[in-house]
C-alpha positions as CSV (number, residue, x, y, z in Angstrom):
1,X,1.4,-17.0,-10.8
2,X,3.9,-19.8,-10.4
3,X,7.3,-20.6,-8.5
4,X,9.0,-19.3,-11.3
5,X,7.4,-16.0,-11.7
6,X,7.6,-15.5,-7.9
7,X,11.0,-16.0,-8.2
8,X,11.7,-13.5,-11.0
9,X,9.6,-10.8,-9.4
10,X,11.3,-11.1,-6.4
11,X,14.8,-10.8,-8.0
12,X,13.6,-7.5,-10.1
13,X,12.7,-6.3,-6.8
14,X,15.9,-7.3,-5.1
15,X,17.6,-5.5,-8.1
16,X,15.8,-2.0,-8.0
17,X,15.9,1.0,-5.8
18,X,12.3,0.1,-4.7
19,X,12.0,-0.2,-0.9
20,X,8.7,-1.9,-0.8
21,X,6.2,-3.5,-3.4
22,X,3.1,-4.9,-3.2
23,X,1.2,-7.0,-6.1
24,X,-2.5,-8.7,-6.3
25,X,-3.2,-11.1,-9.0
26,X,-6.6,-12.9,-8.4
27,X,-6.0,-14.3,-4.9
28,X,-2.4,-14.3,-4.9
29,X,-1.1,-11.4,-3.1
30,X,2.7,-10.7,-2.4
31,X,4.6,-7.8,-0.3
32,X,8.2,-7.5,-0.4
33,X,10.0,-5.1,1.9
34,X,13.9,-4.0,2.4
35,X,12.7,-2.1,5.0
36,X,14.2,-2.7,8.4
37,X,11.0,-2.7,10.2
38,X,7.9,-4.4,8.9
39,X,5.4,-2.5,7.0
40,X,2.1,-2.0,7.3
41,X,1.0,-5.1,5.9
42,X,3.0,-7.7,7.6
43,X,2.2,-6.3,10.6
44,X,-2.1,-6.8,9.7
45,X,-1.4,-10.6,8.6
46,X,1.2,-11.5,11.7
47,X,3.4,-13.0,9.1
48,X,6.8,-11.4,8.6
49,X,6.8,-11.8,4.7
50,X,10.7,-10.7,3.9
51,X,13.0,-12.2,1.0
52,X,14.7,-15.1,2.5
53,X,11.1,-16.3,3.6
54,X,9.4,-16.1,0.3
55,X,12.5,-17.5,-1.4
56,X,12.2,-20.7,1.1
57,X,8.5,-21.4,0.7
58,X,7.0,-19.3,-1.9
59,X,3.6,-20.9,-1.8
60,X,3.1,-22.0,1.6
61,X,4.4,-18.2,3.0
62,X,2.3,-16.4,0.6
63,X,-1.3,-18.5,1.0
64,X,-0.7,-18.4,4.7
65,X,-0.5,-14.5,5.0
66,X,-3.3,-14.5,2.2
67,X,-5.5,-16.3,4.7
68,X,-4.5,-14.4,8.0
69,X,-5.5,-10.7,5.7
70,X,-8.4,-11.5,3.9
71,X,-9.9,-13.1,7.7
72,X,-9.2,-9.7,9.5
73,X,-10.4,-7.4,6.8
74,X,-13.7,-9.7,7.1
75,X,-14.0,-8.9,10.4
76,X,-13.2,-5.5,10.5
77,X,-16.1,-3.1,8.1
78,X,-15.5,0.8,8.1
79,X,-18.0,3.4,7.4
80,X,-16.7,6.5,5.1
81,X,-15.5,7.5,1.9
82,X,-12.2,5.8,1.0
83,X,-9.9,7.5,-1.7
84,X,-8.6,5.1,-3.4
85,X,-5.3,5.2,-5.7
86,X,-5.7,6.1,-9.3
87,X,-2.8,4.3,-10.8
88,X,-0.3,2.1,-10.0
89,X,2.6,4.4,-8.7
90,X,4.4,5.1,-5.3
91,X,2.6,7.3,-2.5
92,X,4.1,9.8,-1.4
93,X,2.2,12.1,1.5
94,X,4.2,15.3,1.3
95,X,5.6,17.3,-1.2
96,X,9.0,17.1,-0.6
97,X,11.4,15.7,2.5
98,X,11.5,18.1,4.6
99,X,7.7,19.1,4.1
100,X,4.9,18.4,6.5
101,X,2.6,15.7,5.1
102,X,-0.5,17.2,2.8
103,X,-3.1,15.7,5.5
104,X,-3.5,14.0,9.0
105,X,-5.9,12.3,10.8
106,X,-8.7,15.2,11.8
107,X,-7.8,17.6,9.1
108,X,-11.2,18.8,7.2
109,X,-10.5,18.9,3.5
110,X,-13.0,19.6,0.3
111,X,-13.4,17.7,-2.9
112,X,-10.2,19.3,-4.5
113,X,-7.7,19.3,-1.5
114,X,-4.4,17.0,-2.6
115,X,-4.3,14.3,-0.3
116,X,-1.3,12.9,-1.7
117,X,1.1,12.7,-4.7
118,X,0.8,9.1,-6.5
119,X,4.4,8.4,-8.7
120,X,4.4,6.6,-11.7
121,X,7.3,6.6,-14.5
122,X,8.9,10.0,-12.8
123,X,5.3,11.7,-13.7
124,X,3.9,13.3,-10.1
125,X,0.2,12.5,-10.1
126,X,-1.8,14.8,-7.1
127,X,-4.3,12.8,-5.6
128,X,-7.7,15.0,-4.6
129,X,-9.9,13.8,-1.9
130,X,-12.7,13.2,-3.7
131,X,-15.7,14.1,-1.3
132,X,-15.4,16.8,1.6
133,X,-15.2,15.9,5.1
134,X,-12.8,14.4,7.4
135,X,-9.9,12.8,7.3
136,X,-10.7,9.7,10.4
137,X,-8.0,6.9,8.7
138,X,-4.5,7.1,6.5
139,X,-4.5,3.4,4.8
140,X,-1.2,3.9,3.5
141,X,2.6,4.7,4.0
142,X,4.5,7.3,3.1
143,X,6.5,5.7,-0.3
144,X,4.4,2.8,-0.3
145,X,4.0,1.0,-3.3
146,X,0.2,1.3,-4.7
147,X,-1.8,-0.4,-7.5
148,X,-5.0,0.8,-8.9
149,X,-7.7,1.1,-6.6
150,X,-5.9,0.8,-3.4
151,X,-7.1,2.7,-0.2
152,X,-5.4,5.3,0.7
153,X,-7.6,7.6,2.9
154,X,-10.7,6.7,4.6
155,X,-13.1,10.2,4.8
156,X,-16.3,10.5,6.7
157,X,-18.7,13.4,5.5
C-alpha cells in the first residue's frame, strides 16, 4: 500500500460514521480512531496512531507502531482457545445499548453460546464460542472494527 492509498483510506474513514477501523495488508497494518481516548491498540504499540499523525508521516508512523506490536505479541504466548471473527464486520458485545454484554471474563459458556454479534452491511451475524469452557480474555472492544480471523475471545477448556 502506498502514500496515496493511505491517504484515500484515511479520508473515507474521515468521511464515514465509523468510529474506529483497523486494516492488515501483508505487514502493513493501520488503526484509525475518532475516539477521544485511545483504543485498544495504540495503547499495546505505545504509539498514539490518530489522523493528523498518519497524515504527517504515513510511513514512518505506521512501520514504527508495526514494529512496537508485532515485538510484544512475540513476547507475550497465551494458552486457550481463541474465537476468532468470522467476517469482516463491527463487534458488538451486547444485544442492544442498554443490554448487559453476552459474556465477561469468568463466565462458563458451551459450543453454541453467542459470544458476540459481528456487523457487516446491516446483516447481524451471532458469533458462537466455538469450544466450551471459560471465558479467561476479551481481545476486543465493544464496536470495534474486525477483519476475518481476528481474536476476539480467548477460552480455556
Amino acid at each position: 500500500m502506498n502514500s496515496k492509498d493511505v491517504k484515500k483510506l484515511i479520508s473515507y474513514f474521515d468521511k464515514s460514521s465509523i468510529r474506529e477501523f483497523e486494516f492488515h495488508e501483508g505487514d502493513f497494518d493501520i488503526y484509525l480512531s475518532k475516539n477521544n481516548e485511545y483504543g485498544k491498540k495504540s495503547k499495546k504499540s505505545e504509539l498514539p496512531i490518530s489522523l493528523p499523525n498518519i497524515l504527517a508521516n504515513a510511513g514512518s508512523v505506521l512501520n514504527k507502531g508495526n514494529d512496537v506490536a508485532t515485538k510484544q505479541e512475540e513476547s507475550k504466548v497465551e494458552e486457550g482457545y481463541v474465537v476468532k471473527s468470522p467476517i469482516v464486520g463491527v463487534v458488538y458485545l451486547k444485544p442492544g445499548p442498554d443490554s448487559d454484554v453476552y459474556v465477561k471474563v469468568g463466565d462458563t459458556v458451551s459450543e453454541k453460546t453467542t459470544v458476540c454479534i459481528v456487523e457487516a452491511m446491516k446483516m447481524m451475524n451471532e458469533v458462537q464460542a466455538g469450544k466450551a469452557g471459560t471465558i479467561t480474555e476479551i481481545l476486543c472492544h465493544d464496536e470495534q472494527v474486525v477483519g476475518v480471523g481476528d481474536p476476539l475471545f480467548r477460552i480455556k477448556e
